[in-house]
KENUSE-673843 format. One line per 5 residues: number of its first residue (from 1); for each residue y, x, z of N, C-alpha, C, O. Coordinates in steps of 0.02 Angstrom, whole numbers. Layout:
BEGIN
NUM = Y,X,Z,Y,X,Z,Y,X,Z,Y,X,Z; ...
END
This chain:
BEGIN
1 = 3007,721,1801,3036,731,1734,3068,665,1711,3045,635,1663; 3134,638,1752,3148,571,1726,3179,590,1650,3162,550,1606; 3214,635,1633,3233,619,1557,3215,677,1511,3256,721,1497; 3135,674,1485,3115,740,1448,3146,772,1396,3176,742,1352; 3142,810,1398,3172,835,1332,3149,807,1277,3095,777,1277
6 = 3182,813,1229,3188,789,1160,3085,835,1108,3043,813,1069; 3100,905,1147,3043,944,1128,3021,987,1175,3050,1028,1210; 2959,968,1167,2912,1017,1224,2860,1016,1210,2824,969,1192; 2847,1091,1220,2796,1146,1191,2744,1161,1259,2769,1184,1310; 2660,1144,1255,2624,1147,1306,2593,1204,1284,2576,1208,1225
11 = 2583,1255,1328,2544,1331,1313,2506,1335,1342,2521,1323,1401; 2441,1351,1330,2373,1361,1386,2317,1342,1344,2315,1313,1290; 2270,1366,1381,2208,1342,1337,2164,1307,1391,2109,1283,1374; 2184,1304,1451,2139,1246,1487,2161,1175,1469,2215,1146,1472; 2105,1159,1451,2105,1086,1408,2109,1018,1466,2107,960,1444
16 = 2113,1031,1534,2115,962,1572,2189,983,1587,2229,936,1583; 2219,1054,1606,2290,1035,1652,2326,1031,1582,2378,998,1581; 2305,1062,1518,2353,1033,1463,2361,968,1436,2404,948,1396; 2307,934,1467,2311,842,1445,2352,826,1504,2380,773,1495; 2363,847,1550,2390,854,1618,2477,835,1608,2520,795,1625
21 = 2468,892,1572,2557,902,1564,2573,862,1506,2627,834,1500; 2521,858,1460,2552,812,1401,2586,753,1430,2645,737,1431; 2511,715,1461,2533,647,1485,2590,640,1531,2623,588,1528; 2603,677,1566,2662,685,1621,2737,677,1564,2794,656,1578; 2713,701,1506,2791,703,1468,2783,620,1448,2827,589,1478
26 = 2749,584,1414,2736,534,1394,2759,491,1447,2811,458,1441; 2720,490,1504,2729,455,1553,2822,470,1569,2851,416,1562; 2853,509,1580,2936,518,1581,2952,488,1549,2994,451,1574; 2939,472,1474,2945,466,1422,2965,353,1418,3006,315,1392; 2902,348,1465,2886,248,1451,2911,230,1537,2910,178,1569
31 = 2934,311,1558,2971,275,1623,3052,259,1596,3086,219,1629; 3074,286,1547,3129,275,1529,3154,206,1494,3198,164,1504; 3092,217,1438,3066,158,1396,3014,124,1389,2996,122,1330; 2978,91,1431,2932,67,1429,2883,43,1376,2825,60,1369; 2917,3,1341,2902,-15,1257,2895,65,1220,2890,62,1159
36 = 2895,122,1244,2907,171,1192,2817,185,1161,2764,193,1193; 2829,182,1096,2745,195,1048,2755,272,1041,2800,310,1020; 2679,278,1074,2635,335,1053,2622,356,984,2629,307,947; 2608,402,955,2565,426,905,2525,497,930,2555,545,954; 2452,494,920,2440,569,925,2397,612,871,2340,610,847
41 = 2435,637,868,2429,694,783,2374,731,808,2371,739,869; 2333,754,772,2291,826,780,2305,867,711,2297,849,653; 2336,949,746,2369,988,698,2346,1000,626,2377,1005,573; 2269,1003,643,2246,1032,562,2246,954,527,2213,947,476; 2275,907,549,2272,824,499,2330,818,480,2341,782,431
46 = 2366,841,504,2461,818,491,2458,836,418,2418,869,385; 2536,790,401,2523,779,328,2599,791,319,2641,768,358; 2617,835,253,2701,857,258,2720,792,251,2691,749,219; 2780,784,289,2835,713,273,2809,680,346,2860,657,373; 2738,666,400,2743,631,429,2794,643,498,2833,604,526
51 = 2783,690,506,2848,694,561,2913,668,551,2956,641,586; 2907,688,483,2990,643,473,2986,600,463,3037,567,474; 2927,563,436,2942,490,452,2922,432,518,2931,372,519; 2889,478,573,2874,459,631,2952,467,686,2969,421,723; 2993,535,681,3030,527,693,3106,488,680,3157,492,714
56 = 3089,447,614,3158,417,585,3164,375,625,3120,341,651; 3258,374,639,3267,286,677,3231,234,661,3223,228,600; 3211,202,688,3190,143,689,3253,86,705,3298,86,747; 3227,26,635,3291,-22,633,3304,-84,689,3346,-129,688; 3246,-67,742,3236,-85,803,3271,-37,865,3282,-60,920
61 = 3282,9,853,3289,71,907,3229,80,952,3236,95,1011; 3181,72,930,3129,75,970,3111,150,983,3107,191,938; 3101,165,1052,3088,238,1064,3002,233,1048,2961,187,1051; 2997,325,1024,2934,349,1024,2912,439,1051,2951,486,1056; 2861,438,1061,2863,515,1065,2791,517,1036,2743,479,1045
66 = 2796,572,1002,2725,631,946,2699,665,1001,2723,697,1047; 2638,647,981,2591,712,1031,2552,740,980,2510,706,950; 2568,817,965,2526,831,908,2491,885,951,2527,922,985; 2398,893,954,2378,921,1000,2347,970,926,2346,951,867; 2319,1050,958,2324,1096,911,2369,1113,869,2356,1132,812
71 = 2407,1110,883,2467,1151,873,2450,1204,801,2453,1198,739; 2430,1256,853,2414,1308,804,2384,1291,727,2401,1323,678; 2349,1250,726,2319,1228,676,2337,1171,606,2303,1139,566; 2425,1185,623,2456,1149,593,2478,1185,508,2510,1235,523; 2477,1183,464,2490,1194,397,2568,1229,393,2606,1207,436
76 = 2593,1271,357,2629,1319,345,2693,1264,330,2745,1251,360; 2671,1246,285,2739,1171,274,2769,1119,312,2824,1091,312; 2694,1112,358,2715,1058,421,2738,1112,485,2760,1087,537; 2733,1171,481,2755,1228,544,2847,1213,524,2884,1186,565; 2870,1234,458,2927,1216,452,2954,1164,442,3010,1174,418
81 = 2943,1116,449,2962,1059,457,2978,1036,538,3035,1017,552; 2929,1038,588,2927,1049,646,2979,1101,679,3009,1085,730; 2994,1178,640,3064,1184,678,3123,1177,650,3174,1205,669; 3119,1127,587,3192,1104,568,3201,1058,636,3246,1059,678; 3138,1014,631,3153,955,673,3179,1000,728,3240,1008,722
86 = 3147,1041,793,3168,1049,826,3233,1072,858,3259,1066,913; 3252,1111,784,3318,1137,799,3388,1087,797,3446,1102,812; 3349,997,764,3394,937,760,3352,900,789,3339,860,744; 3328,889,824,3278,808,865,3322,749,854,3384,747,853; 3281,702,846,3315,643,830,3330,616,917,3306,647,964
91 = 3359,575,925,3406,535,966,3331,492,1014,3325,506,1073; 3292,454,991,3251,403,1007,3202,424,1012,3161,383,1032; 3173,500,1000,3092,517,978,3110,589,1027,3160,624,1034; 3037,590,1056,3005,662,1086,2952,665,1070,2904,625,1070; 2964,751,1042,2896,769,1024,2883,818,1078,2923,842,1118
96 = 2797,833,1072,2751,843,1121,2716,901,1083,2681,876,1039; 2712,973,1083,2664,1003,1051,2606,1048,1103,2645,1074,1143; 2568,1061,1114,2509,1078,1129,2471,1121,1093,2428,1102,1053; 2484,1179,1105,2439,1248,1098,2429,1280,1143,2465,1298,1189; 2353,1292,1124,2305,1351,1162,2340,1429,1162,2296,1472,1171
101 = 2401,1455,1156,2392,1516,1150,2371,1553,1121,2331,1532,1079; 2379,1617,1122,2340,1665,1074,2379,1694,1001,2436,1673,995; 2361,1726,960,2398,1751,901,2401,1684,854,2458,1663,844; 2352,1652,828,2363,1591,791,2421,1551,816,2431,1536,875; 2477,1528,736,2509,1488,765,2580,1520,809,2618,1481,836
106 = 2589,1572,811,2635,1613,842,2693,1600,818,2743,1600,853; 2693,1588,761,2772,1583,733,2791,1522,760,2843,1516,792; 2744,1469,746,2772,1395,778,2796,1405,831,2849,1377,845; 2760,1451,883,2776,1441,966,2839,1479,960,2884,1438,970; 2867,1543,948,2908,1570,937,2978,1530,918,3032,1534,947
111 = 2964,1493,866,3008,1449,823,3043,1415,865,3100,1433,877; 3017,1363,893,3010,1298,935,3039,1349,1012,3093,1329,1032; 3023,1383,1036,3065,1411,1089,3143,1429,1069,3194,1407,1096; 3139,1470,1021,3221,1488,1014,3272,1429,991,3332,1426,1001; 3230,1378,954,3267,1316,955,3276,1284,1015,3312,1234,1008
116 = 3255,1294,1075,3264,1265,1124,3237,1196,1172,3258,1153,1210; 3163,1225,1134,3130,1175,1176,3091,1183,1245,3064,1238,1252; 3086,1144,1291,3047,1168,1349,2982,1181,1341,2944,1156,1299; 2968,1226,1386,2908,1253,1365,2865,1258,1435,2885,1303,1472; 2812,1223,1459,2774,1214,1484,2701,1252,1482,2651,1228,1455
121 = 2702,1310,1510,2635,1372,1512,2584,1350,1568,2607,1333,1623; 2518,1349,1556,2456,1344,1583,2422,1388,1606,2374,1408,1571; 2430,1411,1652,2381,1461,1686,2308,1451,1716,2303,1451,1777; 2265,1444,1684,2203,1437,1715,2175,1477,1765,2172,1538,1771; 2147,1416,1812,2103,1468,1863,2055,1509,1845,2012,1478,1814
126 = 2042,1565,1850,2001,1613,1857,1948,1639,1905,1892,1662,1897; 1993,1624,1966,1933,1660,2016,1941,1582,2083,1965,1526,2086; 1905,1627,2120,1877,1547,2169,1926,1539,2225,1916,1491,2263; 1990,1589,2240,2025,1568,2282,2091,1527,2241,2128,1487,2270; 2099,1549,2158,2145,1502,2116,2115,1432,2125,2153,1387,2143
131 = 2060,1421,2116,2019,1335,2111,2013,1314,2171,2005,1253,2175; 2015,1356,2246,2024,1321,2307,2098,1306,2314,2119,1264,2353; 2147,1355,2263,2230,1311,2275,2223,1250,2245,2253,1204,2272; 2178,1232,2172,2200,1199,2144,2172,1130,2184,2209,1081,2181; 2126,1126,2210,2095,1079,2234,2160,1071,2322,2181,1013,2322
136 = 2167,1080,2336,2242,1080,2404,2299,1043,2369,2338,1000,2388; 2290,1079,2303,2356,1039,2279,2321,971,2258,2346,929,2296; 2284,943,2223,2254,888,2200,2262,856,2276,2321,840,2282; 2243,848,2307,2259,814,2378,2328,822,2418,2339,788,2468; 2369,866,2394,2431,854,2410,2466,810,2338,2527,806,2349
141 = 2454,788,2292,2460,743,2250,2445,683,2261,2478,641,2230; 2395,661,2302,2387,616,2363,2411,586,2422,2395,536,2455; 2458,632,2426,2469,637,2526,2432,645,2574,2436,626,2632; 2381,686,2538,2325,725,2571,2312,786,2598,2333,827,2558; 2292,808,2635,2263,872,2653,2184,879,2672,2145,840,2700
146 = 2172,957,2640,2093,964,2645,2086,1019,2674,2127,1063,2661; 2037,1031,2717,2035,1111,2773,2006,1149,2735,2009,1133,2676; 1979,1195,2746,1974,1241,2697,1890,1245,2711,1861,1263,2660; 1860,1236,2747,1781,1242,2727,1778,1168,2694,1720,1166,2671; 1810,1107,2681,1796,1064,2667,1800,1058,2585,1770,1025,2543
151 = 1868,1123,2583,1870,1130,2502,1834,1195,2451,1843,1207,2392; 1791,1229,2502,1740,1268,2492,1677,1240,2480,1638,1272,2445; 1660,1176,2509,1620,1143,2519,1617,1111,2439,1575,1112,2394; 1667,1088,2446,1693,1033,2378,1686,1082,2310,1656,1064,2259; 1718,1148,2318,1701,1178,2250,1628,1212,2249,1599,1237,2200
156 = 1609,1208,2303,1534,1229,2276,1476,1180,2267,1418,1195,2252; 1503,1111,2283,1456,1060,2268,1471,1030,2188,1429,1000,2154; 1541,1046,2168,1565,986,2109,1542,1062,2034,1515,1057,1979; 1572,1124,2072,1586,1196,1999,1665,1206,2016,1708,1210,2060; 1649,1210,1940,1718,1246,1925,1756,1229,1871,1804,1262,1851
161 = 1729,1153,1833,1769,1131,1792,1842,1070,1836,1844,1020,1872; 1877,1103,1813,1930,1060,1833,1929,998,1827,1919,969,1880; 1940,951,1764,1931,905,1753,1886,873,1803,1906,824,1835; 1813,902,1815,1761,853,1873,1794,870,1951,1794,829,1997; 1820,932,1954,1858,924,2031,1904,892,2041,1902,855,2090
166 = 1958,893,2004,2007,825,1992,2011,750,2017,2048,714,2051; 1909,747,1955,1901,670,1988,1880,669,2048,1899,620,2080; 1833,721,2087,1817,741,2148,1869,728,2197,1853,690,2243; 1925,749,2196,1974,760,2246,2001,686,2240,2006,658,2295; 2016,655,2193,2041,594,2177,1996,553,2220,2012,527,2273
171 = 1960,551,2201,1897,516,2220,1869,504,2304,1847,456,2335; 1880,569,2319,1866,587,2420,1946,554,2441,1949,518,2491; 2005,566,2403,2076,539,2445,2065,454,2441,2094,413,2477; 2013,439,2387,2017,348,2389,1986,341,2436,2024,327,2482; 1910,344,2460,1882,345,2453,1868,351,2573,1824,334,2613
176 = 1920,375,2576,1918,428,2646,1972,375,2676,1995,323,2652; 1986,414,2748,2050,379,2780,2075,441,2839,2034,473,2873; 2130,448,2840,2151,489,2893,2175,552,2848,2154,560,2791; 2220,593,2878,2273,629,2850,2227,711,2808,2235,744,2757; 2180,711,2867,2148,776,2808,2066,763,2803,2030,746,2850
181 = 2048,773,2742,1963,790,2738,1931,851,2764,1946,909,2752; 1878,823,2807,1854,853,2832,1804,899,2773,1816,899,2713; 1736,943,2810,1687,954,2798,1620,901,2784,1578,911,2740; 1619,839,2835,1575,793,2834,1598,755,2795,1556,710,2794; 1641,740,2757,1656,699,2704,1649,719,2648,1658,677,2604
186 = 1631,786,2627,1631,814,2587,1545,818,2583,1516,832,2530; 1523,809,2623,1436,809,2612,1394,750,2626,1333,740,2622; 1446,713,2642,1425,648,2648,1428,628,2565,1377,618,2532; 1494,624,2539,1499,597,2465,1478,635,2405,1482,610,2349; 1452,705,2415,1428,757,2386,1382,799,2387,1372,850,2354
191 = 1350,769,2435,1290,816,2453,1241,808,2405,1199,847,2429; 1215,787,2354,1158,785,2301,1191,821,2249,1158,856,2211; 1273,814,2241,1299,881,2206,1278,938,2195,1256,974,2150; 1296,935,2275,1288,1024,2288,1213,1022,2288,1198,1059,2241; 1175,1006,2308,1082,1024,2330,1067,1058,2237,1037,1109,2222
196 = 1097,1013,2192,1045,1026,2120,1086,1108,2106,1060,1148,2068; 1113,1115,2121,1142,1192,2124,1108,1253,2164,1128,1310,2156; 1050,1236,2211,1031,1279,2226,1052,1348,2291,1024,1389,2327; 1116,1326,2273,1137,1380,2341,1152,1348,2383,1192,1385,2413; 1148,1285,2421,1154,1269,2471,1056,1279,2505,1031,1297,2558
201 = 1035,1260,2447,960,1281,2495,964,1344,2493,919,1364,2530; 988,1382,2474,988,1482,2505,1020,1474,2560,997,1502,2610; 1085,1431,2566,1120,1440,2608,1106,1407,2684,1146,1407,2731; 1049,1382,2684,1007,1334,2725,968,1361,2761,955,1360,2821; 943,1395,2702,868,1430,2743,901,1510,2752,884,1535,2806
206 = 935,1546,2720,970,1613,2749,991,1612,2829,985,1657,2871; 1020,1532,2837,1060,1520,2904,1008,1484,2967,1023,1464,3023; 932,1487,2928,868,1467,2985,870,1396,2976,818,1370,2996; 919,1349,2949,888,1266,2946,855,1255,2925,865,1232,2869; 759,1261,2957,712,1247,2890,711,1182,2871,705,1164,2812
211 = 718,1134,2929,707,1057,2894,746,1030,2848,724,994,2803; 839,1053,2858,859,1037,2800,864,1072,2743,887,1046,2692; 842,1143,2745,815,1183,2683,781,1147,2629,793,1146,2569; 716,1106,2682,660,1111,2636,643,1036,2614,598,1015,2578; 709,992,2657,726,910,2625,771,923,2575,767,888,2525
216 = 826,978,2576,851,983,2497,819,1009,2447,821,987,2389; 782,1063,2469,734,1081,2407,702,1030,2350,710,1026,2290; 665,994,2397,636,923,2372,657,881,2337,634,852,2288; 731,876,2380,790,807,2322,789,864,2266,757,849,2216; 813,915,2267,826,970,2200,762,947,2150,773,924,2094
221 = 707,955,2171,630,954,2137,636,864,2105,610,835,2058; 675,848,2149,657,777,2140,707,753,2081,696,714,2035; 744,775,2091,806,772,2030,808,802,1961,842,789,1912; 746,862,1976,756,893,1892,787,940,1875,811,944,1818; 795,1008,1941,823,1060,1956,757,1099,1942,704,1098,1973
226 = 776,1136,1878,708,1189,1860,703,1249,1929,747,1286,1951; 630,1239,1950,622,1293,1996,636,1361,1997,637,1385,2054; 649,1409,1941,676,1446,1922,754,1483,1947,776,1539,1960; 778,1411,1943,860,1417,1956,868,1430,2029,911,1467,2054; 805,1384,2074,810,1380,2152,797,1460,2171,826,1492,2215
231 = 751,1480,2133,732,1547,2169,771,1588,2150,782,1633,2190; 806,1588,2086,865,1630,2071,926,1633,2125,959,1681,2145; 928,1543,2144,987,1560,2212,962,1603,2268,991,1648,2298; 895,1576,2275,875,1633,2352,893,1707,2328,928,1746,2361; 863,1719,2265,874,1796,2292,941,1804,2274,974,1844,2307
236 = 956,1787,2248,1049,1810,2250,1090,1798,2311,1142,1830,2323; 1061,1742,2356,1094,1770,2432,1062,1805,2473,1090,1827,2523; 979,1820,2457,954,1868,2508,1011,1954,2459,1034,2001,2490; 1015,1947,2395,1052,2017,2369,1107,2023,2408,1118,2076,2436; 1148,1970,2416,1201,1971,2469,1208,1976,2520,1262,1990,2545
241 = 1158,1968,2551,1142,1983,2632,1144,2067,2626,1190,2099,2651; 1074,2104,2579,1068,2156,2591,1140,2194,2552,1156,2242,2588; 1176,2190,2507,1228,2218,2502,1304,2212,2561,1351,2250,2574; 1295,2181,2572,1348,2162,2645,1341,2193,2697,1383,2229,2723; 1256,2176,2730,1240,2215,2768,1220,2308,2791,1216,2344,2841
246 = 1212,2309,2705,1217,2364,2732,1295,2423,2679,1280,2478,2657; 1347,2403,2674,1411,2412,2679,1423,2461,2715,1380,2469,2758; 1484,2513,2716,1513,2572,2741,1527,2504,2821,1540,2446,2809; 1521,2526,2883,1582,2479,2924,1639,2481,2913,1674,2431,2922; 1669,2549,2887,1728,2530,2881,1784,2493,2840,1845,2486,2838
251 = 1716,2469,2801,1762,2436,2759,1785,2365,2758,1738,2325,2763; 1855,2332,2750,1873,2272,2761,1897,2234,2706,1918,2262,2656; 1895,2146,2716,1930,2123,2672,1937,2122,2592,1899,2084,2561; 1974,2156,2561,1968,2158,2493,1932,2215,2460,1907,2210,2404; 1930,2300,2517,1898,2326,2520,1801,2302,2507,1765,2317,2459
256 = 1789,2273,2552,1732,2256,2560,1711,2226,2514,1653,2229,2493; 1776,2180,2484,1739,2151,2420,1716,2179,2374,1657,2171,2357; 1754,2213,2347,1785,2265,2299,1700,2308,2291,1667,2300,2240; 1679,2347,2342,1637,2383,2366,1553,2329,2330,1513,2342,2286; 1558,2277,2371,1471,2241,2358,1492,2195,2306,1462,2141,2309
261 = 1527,2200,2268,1554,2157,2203,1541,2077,2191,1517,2043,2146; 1577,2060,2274,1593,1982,2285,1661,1967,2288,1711,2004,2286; 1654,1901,2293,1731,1882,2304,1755,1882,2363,1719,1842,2395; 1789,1900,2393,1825,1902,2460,1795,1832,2506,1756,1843,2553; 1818,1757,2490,1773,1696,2524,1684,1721,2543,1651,1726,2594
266 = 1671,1733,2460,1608,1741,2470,1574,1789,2529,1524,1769,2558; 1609,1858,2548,1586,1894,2585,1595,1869,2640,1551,1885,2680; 1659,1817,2672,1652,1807,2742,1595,1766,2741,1555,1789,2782; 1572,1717,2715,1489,1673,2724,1460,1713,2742,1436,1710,2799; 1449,1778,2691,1369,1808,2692,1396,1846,2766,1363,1830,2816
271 = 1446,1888,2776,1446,1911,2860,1451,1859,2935,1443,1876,2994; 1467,1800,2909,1442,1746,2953,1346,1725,2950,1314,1699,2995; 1334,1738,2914,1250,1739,2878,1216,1783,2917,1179,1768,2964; 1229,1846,2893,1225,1922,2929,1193,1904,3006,1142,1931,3027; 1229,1857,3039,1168,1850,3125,1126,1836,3116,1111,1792,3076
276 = 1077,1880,3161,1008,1865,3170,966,1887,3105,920,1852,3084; 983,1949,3072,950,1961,3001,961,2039,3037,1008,2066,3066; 890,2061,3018,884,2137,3020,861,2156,2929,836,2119,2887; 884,2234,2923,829,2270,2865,785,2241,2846,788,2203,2798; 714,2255,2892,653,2210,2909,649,2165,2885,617,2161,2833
281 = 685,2099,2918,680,2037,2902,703,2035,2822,665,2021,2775; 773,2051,2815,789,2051,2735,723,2080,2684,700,2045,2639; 696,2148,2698,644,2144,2661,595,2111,2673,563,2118,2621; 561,2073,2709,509,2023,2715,528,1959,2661,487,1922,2632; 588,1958,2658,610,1867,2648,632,1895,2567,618,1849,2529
286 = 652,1937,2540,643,1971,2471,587,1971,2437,591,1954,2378; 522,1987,2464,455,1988,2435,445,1928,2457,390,1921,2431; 455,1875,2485,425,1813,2476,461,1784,2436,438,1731,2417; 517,1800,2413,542,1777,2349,550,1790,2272,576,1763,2223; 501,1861,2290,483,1899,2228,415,1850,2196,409,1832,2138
291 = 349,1830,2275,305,1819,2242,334,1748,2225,317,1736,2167; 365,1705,2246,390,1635,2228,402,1614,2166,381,1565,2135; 463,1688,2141,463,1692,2064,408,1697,2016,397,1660,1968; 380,1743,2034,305,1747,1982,269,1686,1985,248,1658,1934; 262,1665,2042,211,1597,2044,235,1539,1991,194,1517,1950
296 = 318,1510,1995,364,1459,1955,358,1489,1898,363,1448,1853; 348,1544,1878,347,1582,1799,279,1583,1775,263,1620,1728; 235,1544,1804,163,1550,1774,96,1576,1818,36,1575,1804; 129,1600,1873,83,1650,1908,40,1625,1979,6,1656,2020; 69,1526,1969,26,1492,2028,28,1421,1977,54,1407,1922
301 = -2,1394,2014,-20,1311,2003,32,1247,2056,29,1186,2061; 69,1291,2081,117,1218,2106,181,1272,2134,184,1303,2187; 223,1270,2082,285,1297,2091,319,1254,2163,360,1282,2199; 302,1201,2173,333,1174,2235,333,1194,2296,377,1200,2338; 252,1208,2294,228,1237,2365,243,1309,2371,254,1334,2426
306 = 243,1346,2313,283,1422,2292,347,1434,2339,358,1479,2379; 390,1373,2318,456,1394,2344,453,1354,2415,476,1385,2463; 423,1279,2428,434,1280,2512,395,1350,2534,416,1358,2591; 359,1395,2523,334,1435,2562,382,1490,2581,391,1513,2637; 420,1510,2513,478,1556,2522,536,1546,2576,556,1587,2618
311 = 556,1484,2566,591,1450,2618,563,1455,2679,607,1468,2720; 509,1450,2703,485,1456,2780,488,1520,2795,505,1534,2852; 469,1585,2739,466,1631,2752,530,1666,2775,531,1709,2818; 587,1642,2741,653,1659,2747,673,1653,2791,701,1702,2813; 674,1592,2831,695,1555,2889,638,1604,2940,668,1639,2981
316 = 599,1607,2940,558,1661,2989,583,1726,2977,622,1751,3018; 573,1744,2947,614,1834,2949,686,1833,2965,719,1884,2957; 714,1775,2988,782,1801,2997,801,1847,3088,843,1885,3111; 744,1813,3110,747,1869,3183,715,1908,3169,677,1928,3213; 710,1943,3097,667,2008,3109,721,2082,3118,781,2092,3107
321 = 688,2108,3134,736,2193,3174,724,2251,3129,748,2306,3143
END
């Protein structure tokens, strides 16, 4: 964006890629003019007259650009004022507006488009194959590349707030050397991430690793991961085992998803999981995680030993028939 427009309008309500795009205009903005001063407004504070007097020449020519964030929340007097300005922008000044979308505030957004300002829309991720693009692209912002269990790895150790994957991805491209991130770099610099989350120890002991099952369990215990949450992950991948496994065969792909009400990623794990797990075994390793729960809920005296037991049990029933 070497020469931004005079006005531009940010739409979205994800609050990290809309600071995202703000700053990207700003930044255009002090690549032009370096010396150029900031101001940043918040909508429901603006005061009639300040725009016009933030935007007046200056007897310096000094450039500036307005970032007024909430938008919507701007006053009926300062809404028209904002598209006089826009429909005349001054010469030296860009303004920056930022709204969430939605019915509030509509006329402004409306306004400010037919006057002809650019308009910059935010689409937030939603589901887990949008947040595995977004994380590919964060490392191609780098001159990076990440494989794809490495960025499966990465969103299930960091979540799903953008902003912390961001610094995540930022962070593994400093941090690393060589053209793509692997998997082991991703659990090397993240592995106590992912453990307080819980589904990597399902995903540990579902797949028979008892030793490192039951050394993450521990860091989890050790960190301040309510036992509760751990046994909630087991049975929600032993639920996934038994909904996967026992599936129409014929069903594939988005089908399949569609059907045991996962996400497409998610189901290829659990049918890579699926070896070496019978009926049998799935129900054995279910009731040791039924009694696990009752025990962490009051119903034993050492929730610890509760859940390493579940875990052994799991990891043993998986050759069951």
């Amino acid at each position: 964006m070497a020469n931004p427009a005079p006005v531009t309008l940010v739409v979205g309500d994800e609050e990290f890629l809309a600071d995202r795009a703000v700053s990207s205009v700003v930044s255009a903005v002090r690549e032009v003019d370096p010396e150029a001063e900031r101001h940043d407004l918040v909508g429901g504070k603006v005061e009639p007259g300040e725009l016009t007097r933030l935007t007046s020449p200056s007897l310096f020519g000094d450039r500036s650009v307005i970032v007024v964030r909430s938008a919507q929340d701007l006053p009926k007097d300062v809404v028209a004022e904002v598209l006089a300005y826009a429909a005349h922008p001054a010469d030296d000044a860009v303004l920056v507006l930022s709204h969430p979308g939605g019915v509030k505030g509509k006329a402004l957004v409306e306004g400010v488009k037919k006057a002809g300002a650019e308009v910059i829309t935010i689409t937030k991720p939603t589901k887990a194959g949008e947040r595995l693009d977004f994380i590919r692209a964060e490392f191609r912002r780098e001159g990076r590349t990440i494989s794809p269990a490495a960025a499966q790895a990465l969103l299930e150790a960091v979540g799903s707030d953008l902003r912390e994957l961001a610094a995540a991805c930022g962070q593994l491209a400093f941090d690393t050397t060589g053209k793509t991130v692997d998997e082991a770099a991703v659990a090397r610099y993240y592995r106590g991430r992912a453990e307080v989350s819980g589904f990597t120890i399902a995903d540990l002991a579902i797949e028979g690793k008892l030793g490192e099952a039951l050394e993450q369990l521990r860091w989890a215990l050790a960190t301040g991961v309510a036992p509760v949450l751990i046994v909630s992950a087991l049975a929600g991948g032993l639920r996934s085992l038994a909904k996967v496994g026992g599936a129409p065969r014929s069903l594939r792909g988005g089908q399949l998803a569609a059907h045991v009400g996962l996400p497409p990623w998610k189901v290829d794990r659990v049918r890579r999981q699926l070896a070496g797990w019978g009926p049998e075994g799935i129900s054995a390793a279910v009731q040791a995680v039924a009694t696990a729960d009752e025990q962490v809920k009051g119903g034993g005296a050492d929730p610890a030993y509760a859940m390493e037991r579940a875990v052994q049990v799991i990891v043993a029933s998986r050759t069951g028939r």
